[in-house]
C-alpha positions in Angstrom: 102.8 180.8 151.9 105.0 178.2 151.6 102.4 175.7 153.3 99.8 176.9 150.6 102.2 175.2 148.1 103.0 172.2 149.9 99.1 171.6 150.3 98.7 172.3 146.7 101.0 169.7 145.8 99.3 167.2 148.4 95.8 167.5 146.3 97.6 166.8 142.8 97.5 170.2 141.7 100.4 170.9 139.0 99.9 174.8 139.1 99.2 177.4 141.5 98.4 181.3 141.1 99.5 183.6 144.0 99.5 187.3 144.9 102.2 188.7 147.1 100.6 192.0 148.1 103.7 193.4 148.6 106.1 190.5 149.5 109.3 189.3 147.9 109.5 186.2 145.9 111.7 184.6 148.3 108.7 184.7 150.8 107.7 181.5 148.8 110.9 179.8 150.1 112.3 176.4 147.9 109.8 175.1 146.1 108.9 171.2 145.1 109.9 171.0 141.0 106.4 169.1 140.7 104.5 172.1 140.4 104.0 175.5 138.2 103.7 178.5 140.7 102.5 182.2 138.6 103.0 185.2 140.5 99.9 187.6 139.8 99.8 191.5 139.5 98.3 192.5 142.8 95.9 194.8 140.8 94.3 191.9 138.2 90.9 191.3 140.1 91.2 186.7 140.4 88.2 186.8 138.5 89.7 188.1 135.5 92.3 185.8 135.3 90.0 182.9 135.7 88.6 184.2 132.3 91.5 184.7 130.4 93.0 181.3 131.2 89.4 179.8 130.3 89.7 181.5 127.3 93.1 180.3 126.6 92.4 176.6 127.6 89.3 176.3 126.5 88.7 179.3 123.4 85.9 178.2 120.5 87.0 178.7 117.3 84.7 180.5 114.3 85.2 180.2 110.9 88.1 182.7 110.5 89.4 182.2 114.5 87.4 185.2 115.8 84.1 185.9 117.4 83.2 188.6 115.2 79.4 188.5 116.8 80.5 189.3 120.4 83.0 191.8 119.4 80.4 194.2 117.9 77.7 193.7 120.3 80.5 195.0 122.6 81.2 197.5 120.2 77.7 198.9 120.2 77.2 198.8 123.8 80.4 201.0 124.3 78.8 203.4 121.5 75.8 203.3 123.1 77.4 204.5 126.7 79.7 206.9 125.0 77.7 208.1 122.9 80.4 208.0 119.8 81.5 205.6 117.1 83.8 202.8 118.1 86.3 200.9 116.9 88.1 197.4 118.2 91.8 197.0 117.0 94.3 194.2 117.5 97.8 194.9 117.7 98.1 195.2 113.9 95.7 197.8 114.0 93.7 195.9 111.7 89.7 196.6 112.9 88.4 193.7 114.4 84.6 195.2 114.9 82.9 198.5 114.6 79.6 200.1 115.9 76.5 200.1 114.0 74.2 202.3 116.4 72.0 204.7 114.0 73.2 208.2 113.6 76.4 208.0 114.8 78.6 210.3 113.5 82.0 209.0 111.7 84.8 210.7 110.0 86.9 209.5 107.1 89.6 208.0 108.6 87.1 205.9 110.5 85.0 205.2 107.2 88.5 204.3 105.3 89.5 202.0 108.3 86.0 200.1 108.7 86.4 199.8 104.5 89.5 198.5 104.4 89.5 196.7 107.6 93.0 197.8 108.7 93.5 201.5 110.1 94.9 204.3 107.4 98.6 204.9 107.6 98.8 208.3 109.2 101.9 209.9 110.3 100.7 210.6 113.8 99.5 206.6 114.5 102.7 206.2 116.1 103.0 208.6 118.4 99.3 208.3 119.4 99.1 204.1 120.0 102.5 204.5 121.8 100.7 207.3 124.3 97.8 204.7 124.9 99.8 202.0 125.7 101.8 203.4 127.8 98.2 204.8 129.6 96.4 202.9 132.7 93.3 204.9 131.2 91.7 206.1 128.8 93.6 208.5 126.1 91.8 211.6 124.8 92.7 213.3 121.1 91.6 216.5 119.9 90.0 217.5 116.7 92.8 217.1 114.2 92.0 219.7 111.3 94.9 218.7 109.3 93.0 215.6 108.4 89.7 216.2 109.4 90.0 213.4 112.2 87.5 214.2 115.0 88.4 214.0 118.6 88.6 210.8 120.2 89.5 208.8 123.0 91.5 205.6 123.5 92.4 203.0 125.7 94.9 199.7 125.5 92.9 196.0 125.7 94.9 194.2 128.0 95.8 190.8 129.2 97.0 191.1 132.2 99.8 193.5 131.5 100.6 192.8 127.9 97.9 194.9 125.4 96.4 192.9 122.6 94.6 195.8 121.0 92.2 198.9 121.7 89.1 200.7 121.1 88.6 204.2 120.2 85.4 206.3 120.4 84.6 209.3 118.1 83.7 212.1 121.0 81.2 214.4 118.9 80.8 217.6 121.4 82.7 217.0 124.6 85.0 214.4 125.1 83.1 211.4 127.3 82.2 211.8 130.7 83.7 209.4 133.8 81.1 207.3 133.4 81.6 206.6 129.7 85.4 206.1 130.7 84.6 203.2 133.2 82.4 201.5 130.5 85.3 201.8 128.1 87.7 200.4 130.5 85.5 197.3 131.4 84.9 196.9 127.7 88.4 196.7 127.0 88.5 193.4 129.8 85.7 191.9 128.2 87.8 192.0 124.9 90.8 190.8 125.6 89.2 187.6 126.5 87.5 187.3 123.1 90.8 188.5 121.4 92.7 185.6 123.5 90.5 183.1 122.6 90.6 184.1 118.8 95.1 183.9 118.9 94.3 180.7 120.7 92.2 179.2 118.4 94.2 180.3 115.7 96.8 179.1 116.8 96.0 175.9 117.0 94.3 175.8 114.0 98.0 176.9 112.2 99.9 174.3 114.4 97.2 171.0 113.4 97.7 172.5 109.2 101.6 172.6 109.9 102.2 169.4 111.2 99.4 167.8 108.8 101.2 169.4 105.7 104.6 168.2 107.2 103.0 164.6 107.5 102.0 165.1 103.6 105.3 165.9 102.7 107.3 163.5 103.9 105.1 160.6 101.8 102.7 159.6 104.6 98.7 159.4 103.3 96.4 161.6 104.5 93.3 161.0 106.0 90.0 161.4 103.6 89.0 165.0 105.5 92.7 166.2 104.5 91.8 167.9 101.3 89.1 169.4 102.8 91.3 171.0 105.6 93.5 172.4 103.2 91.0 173.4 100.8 92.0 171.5 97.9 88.8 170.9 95.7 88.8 168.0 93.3 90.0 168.8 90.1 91.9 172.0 90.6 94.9 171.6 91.0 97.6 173.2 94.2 101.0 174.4 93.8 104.3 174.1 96.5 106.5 176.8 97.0 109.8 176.9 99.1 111.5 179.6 100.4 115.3 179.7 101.7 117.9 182.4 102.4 120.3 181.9 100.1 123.3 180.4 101.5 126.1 182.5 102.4 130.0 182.0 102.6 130.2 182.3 106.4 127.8 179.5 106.9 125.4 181.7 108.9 122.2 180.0 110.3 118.6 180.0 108.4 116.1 182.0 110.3 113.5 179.4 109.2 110.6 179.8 111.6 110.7 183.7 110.9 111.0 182.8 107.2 108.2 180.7 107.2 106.0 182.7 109.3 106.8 186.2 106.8 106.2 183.6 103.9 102.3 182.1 105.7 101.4 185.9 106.6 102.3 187.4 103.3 100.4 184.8 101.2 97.4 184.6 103.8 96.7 188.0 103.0 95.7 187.5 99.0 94.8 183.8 98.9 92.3 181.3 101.4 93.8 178.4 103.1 97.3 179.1 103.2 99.3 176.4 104.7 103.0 176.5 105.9 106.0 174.3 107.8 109.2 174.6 107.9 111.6 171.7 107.0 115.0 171.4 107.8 116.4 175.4 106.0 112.8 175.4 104.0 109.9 177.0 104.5 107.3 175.4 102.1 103.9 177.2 101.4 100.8 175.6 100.3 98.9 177.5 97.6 95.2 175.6 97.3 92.9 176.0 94.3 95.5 177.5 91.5 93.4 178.6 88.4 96.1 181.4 87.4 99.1 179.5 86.5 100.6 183.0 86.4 99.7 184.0 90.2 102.2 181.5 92.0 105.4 183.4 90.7 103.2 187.6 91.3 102.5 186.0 94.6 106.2 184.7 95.2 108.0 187.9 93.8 106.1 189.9 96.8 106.6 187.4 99.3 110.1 187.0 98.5 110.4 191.4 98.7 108.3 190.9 102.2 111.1 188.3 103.6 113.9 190.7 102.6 112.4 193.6 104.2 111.4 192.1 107.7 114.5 189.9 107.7 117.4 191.6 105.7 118.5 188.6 104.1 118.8 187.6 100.5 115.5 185.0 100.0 115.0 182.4 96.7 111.9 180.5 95.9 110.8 177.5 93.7 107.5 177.0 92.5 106.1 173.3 91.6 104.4 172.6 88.6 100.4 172.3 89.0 99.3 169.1 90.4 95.5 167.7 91.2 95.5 165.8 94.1 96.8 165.4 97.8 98.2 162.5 97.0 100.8 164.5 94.4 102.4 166.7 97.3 105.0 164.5 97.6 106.1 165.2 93.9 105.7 168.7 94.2 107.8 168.6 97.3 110.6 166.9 95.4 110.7 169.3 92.2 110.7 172.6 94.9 113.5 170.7 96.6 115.3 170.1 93.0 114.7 173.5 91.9 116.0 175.3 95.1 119.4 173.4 94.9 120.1 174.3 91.6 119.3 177.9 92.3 120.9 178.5 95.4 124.1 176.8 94.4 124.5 178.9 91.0 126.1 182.0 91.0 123.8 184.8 88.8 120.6 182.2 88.8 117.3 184.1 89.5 115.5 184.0 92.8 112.5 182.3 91.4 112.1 179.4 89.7 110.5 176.8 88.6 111.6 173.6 86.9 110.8 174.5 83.1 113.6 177.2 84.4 116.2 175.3 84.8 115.4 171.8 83.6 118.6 171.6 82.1 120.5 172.6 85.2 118.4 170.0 87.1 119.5 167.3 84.3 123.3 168.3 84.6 123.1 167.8 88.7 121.7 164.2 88.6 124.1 163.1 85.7 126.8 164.5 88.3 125.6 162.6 91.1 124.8 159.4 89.5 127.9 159.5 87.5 130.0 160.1 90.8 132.5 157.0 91.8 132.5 155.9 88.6 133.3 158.5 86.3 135.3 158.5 83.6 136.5 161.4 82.0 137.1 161.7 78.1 141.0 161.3 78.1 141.7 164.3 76.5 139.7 166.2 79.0 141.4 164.2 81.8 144.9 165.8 79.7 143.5 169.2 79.7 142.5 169.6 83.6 146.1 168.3 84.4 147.7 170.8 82.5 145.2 173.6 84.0 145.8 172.2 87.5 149.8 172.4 87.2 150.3 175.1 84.7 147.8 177.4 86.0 146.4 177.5 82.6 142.4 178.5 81.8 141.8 175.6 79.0 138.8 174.8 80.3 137.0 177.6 81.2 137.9 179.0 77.8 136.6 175.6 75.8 133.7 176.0 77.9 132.7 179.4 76.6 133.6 178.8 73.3 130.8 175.5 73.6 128.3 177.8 75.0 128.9 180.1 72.2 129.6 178.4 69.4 128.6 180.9 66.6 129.7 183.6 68.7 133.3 184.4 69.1 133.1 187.7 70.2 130.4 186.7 72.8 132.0 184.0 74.2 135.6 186.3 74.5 134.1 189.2 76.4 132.3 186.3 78.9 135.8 185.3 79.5 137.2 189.2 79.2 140.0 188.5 76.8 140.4 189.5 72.8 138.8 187.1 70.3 142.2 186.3 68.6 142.8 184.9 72.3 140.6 182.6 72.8 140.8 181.6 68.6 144.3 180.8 69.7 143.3 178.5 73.0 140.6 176.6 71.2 143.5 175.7 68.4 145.7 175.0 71.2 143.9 173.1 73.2 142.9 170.8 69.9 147.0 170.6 69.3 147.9 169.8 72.8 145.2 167.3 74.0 143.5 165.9 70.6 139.8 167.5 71.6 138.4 167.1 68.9 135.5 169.3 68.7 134.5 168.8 64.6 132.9 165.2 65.5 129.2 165.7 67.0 129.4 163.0 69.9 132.8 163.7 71.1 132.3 167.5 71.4 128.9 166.4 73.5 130.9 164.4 75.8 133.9 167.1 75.8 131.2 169.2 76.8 129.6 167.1 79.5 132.8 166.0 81.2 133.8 169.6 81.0 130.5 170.5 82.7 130.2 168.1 85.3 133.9 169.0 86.5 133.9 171.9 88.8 135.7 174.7 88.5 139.1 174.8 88.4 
């Protein structure tokens, strides 16, 4: 064996399969680093394995990444040998292709699957996938009169040894004979190469529209069959959203590729030519043709309920304003990124937003950070944070509720959780002590600011 390799390597080759027919691994002894060696199943016949890696190398894609046409000609040939109904699956148990042979009989789970596309959520799916999986053969179900769901029989499409789907068969008198069994079983081969080929060319397909939208957002012109690929028609416009976990206190990491991949399959499933890439601790979404302003936020609040379920952490969103254009990306980038800051760094702020929702928020962040280094506070502010600082007083936090609530007393005492008469007597106090003086328009604006744009003591 070893000599195999070393001859391998000799004619340039960078990979080699072998079988071991009952060998250890060390048989193969040290091997050069200058080659890939794959240890194959015994049982896989070579000539399947040629086809799956063609169709993994090499797949073709179809409009929506799967060879629909192939998978029900198969479909129909399996009814035909059968002599029953079929179905094709993927792993999702979504139904790829169904037959179409004349008077075959069908029941209503099978009618409400082929409708819907996506098998009926029965109590009994789990137990009944798990036993064909587990199979080398084909399953066999009895008539279920709970449900009405006539007997059937099952076996896992595999490649290789992982299964990427299944097909059932409706048995209508007996179940199927050996015959019928063998033509299941060589169906399932023949689909796992189309299925393959269909993940493959998906695949791709999301990996190009990931790294073209990155490209877009980072500023750098696209070329003139961009739009196109992302399905952005001239004068509608597109909308950017951005999904985070809301930061934490313990610093935890972002799962960001599983964000963005719950946030791309969420929004693929009610809107065309979803695109998605994650960016440093955001997952941003591309959402083409918007002619509902309303639909971006429905579509969020969903997604945002789908990311907290599969991942068990607290999500936020922001959603851009509407823009025409690829060339306006950018922009919309910037605003998601404004809006997500503001949000995830405010305690009690919602977990969707856009920037008409906190425009003022927004406003207040870049005064702060422009203002930074060279600040200067409003002297009497400057006298009041001293004394809070040393005498442990609350000055500020009670000036600031009394500014946010200025015809409100009450309102503004029971933000703070003291008696009205209290915070009557700090505002007085607080005039007394550090001349604020709150009756002239511009100095209670700028008491207000520098109050604002000081953090919390």
């Amino acid at each position: 064996m070893p000599q195999i390799v070393a001859e391998v390597v000799e004619r340039g080759y960078s990979a080699v399969a072998i079988k071991l027919h009952g060998r250890s691994a060390a048989s193969l002894g040290s091997l050069p680093s200058t080659i890939a060696v794959i240890v194959v199943n015994d049982d896989i016949p070579w000539r399947h394995l040629d086809e799956m890696l063609s169709a993994v190398t090499s797949g073709q894609r179809t409009d929506d990444g799967i060879n629909e046409t192939g998978l029900f000609e198969l479909a129909n040939a399996v009814a035909m040998a059968a002599g029953g109904s079929v179905a094709i699956e993927d792993l999702e148990r979504n139904v790829l292709a169904y037959s179409t042979v004349d008077g075959q009989v069908v029941d209503s789970v099978r009618q409400n699957g082929i409708l819907a596309r996506q098998v009926p959520d029965l109590s009994k799916n789990n137990d009944q996938y798990r036993e064909v999986m587990q199979a080398s053969g084909v399953v066999h179900f009895p008539y279920d009169p709970a449900d009405g769901e006539l007997a059937r029989c099952s076996a896992a499409i595999r490649a290789g040894r992982v299964a990427v789907g299944s097909i059932w068969v409706i048995e209508k008198d007996l179940p199927v004979g050996a015959n019928a069994e063998a033509a299941i079983i060589e169906a399932c081969r023949l689909a796992s190469i189309q299925i393959l080929r269909a993940q493959n060319a998906r695949d791709l397909e999301r990996q190009v529209r990931s790294e073209w939208l990155r490209s877009l957002l980072y500023g750098h012109p696209g070329v003139p069959a961009t739009a196109s690929r992302f399905g952005i028609s001239s004068g509608l416009d597109s909308v950017i959203v951005g999904f985070m976990i809301r930061s934490t206190e313990d610093g935890s990491a972002s799962p960001i590729h599983e964000l963005a991949t719950v946030a791309e399959q969420y929004c693929s499933v009610f809107r065309a030519n979803v695109s998605s890439v994650p960016i440093g601790q955001i997952a941003y979404v591309l959402l083409p043709v918007v002619r509902d302003k309303a639909m971006p936020k429905r579509l969020v609040a969903g997604t945002i309920d789908a990311i907290e379920a599969r991942l068990g952490c607290e999500a936020i969103a922001a959603v851009s304003s509407p823009e025409c254009g690829i060339e306006r990306i950018t922009a919309m980038r910037a605003e998601v990124d404004e809006v997500l800051a503001v949000i995830n760094d405010s305690a009690g702020s919602p977990a969707i937003a856009a920037r008409t929702d906190v425009h003022s928020q927004i406003r207040l962040r870049a005064l702060k950070k422009t203002d930074r280094g060279q600040h200067s506070e409003h002297p009497a502010v400057t006298l009041l944070l001293e004394h809070d600082r040393k005498k442990r007083t609350e000055y500020r936090n009670s000036l600031m509720a009394y500014l946010a609530h200025p015809e409100d007393v009450q309102r503004a005492a029971e933000d703070l959780g003291i008696h009205p008469n209290t915070l009557r007597y700090r505002v007085r106090r607080a005039k007394e002590l550090f001349d604020i003086r709150l009756d002239i328009p511009d100095d209670r604006l700028v008491t207000w600011l520098d109050l604002r744009l000081t953090s919390r003591q």
